[in-house]
N, C-alpha and C positions, 0 to 999 in steps of 0.2 A: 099696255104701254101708256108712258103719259108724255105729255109734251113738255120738254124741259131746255133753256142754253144752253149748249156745250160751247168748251173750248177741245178743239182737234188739234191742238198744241201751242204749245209755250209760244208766246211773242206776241206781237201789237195785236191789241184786242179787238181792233176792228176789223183784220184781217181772217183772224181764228176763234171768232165762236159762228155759231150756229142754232136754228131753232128745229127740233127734229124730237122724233119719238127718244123715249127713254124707258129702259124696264120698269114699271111700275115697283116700288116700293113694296118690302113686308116688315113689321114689327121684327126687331128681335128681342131679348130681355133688356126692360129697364128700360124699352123705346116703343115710340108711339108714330103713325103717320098723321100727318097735318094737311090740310087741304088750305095752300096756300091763297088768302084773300089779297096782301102784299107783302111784299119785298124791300127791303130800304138798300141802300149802297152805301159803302164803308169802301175807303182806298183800298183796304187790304186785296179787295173784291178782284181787279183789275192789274194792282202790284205784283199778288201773288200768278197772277196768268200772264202775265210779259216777262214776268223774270224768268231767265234761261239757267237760272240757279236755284231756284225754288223746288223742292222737294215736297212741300205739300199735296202736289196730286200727283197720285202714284201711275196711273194708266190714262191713256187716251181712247174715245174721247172722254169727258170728265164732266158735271157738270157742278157748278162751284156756288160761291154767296154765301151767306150768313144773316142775318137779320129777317125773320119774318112774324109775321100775325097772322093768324086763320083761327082753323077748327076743327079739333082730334077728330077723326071718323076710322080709328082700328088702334087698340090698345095689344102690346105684345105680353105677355109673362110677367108676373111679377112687380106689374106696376099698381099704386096706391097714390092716390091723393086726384087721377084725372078718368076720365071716363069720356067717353064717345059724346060728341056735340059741343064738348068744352071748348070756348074762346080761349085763345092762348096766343103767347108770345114768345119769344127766345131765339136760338138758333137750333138750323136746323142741318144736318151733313153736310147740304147743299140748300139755296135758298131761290133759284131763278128758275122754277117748276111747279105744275099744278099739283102738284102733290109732294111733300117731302116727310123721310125718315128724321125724326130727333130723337136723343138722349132723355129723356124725361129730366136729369138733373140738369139738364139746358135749356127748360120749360118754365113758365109760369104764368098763372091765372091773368087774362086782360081785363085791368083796368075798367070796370064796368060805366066810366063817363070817357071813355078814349073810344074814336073809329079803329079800325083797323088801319089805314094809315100809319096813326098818331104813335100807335103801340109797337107796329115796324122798327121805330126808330129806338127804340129803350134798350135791348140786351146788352147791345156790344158796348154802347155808352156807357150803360148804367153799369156793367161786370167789370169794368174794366175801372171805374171809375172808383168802385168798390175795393176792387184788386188793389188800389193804388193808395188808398185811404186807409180803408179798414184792416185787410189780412194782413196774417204773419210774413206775408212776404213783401208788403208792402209799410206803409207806416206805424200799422198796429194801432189806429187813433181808436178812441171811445166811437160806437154809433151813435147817430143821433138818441136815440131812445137812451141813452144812458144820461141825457139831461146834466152832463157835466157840463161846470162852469168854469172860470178862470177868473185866478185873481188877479191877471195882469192880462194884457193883449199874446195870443199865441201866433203869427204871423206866419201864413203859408203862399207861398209864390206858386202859381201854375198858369205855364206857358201855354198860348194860344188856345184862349178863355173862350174865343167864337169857335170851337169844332165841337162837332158833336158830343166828343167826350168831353172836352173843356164847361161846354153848358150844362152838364149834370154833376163836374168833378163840382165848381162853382157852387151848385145848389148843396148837395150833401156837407159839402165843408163847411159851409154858411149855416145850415142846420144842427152840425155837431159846434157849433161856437166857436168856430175857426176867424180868425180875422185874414179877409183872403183879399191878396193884388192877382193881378191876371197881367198879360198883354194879352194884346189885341189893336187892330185897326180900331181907329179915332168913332168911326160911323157906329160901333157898336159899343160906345159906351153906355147909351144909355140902357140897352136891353143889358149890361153884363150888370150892372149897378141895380139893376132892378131885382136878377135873379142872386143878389146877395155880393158882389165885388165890393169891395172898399174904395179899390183904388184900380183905374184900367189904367195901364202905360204902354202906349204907343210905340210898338216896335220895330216901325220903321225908321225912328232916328238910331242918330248911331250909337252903337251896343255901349262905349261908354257912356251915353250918357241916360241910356236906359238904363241901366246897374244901379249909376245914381241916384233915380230918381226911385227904385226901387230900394234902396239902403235909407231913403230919405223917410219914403212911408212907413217904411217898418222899422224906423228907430233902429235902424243897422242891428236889431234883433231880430231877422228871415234866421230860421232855423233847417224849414221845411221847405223842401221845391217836388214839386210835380211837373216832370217834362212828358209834356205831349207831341212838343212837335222838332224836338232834336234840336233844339235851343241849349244847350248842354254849357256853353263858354256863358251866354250871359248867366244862365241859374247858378251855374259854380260862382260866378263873380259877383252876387250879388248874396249868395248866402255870408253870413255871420262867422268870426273864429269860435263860435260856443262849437265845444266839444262834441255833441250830439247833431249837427248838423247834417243833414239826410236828404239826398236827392231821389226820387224814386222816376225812373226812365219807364216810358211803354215803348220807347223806337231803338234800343239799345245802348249798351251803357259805350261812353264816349273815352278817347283819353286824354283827353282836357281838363280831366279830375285832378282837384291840386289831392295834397296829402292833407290826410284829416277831414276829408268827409265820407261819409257811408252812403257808398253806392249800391242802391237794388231795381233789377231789371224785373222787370212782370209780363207773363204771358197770362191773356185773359184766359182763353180755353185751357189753362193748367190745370189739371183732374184731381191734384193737392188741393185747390181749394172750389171747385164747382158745389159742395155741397157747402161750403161760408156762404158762397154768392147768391147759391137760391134760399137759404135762410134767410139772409137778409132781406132779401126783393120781397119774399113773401111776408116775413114777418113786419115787417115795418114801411117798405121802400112805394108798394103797391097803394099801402093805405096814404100815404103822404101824397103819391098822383093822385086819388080817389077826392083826396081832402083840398088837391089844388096845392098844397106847400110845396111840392114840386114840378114844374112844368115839361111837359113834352118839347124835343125839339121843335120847331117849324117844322112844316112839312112844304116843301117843293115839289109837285105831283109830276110824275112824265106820264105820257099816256101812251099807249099800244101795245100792252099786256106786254108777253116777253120778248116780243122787235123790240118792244120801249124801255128793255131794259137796256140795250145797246145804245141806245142813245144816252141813258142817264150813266153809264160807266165813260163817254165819252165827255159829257157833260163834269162828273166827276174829276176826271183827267186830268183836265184842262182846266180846270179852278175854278169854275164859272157858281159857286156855292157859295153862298153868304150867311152866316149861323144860322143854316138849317139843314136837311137833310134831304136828300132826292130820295123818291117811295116811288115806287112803279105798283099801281091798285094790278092785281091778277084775278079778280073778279069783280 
């Protein structure tokens, strides 16, 4: 047995998890067990355990999460490329336990100048991030390593530039020679300008006049939007009449859509593209943390192994995060 959070059912999550034995993990094909060092928190984490309509965990009790860093100690069948003692990152079935079962294609080598912290904080970000840019399902853009240029400014909008995901969609676009506005709160501009924003616009004034000022930076040439945070009325109102105009949604596609733009929803853990995302990460995305061209979130430590994870999903909750991530250390 190993000691893992459960939730004993759907609803407020400080009500219904728990810290208690859990069956120890076995490899199956194409999966590996991790001996989790940490854990990061992602909404999804908490959303998906209160909502009394969520279908993601199938039996009770359950125990949930995503995002972790440790180190392989039991490889299953069939796997190549990891081996027993490997530093790794990615997600893992569940991520708020000293041991967890992962996918190998939901794996990838850590970053050899990152803690285990630092590297908690990359799958969900950086996949998803990925999903949204790069794959057939999402914009289809060049990767970085394709070293493509433009002959004029290509303008992409992505809403709520300070979340996790926002601070690595930010990096990546900036690296494939994207000219990228974000919002976000006024306090973070200068880290979003750092990690490659052109332009931060403040979305707390009101939506017309953030549109504005976002048709204004981008020479009313915005072709591209990436919504993160369900911002859907200002991205439609601020994209361009060019024909190609493409909003790509991670929180669902909205019906605020005028006619004539192309809407695409993305699910990170889509098994259509897990093997684009570890391509990427490994061939390129790894060496670029390694080289420093792209930075890890913040990290926001809570402490008291998996109690402390209860707190940092309540912390989560409740908004209390400022572009960076809550990581509860498990060893």
């Amino acid at each position: 047995m190993v000691k893992a959070l459960l939730i004993k059912q759907l609803g407020p999550i400080a009500e219904n998890t728990y810290v208690a034995d859990f069956p120890t993990p076995s490899p199956g094909e194409g999966e590996v067990i991790v001996k989790v060092h940490a854990a990061a928190i992602n909404p999804a984490d908490w959303k998906l355990a209160e909502s009394t309509a969520s279908t993601f965990h199938k039996s009770f009790p359950a125990p949930f999460g995503f995002d972790i860093s440790g180190t392989i100690t039991e490889v299953g069948p069939g796997i190549s490329g990891f081996a027993v003692g490997d530093e790794v990152f990615g997600v893992g079935q569940y991520a708020f336990a000293e041991f967890v079962k992962a996918k190998a294609t939901r794996l990838n080598k850590k970053p050899s100048n990152l803690s285990h912290p630092q590297s908690s904080t990359l799958w969900v970000g950086l996949a998803t991030s990925i999903a949204a840019l790069y794959s057939p399902l999402g914009h289809s853009f060049p990767p970085p390593s394709s070293n493509q240029s433009f002959f004029r400014p290509e303008w992409l909008l992505i809403t709520g530039g300070a979340t996790s995901v926002g601070l690595y969609c930010i990096q990546l676009a900036a690296a494939s020679g994207y000219s990228v506005i974000t919002t976000a709160s006024p306090q973070h501009t200068s880290l979003l300008q750092q990690l490659g924003a052109l332009h931060v616009i403040d979305y707390h004034q009101p939506r017309d006049e953030v549109i504005r000022q976002i048709k204004e930076a981008s020479h009313n040439r915005l072709s591209y939007v990436i919504d993160i945070v369900g911002d859907t009325e200002t991205a439609v109102g601020a994209l361009s009449d060019k024909p190609n105009a493409t909003l790509v949604s991670i929180t669902g596609r909205s019906e605020k859509v005028r006619e004539g733009v192309n809407v695409k929803d993305i699910q990170t853990l889509n098994p259509q593209i897990e093997g684009f995302i570890k391509e990427l990460i490994d061939g390129e995305v790894v060496e670029y943390l390694e080289q420093g061209r792209i930075q890890p979130n913040n990290v926001q430590i809570v402490e008291g192994g998996l109690e402390g994870v209860k707190e940092a999903l309540r912390l989560s909750k409740e908004g209390n995060v400022n572009a960076s991530k809550l990581v509860v250390p498990l060893v």
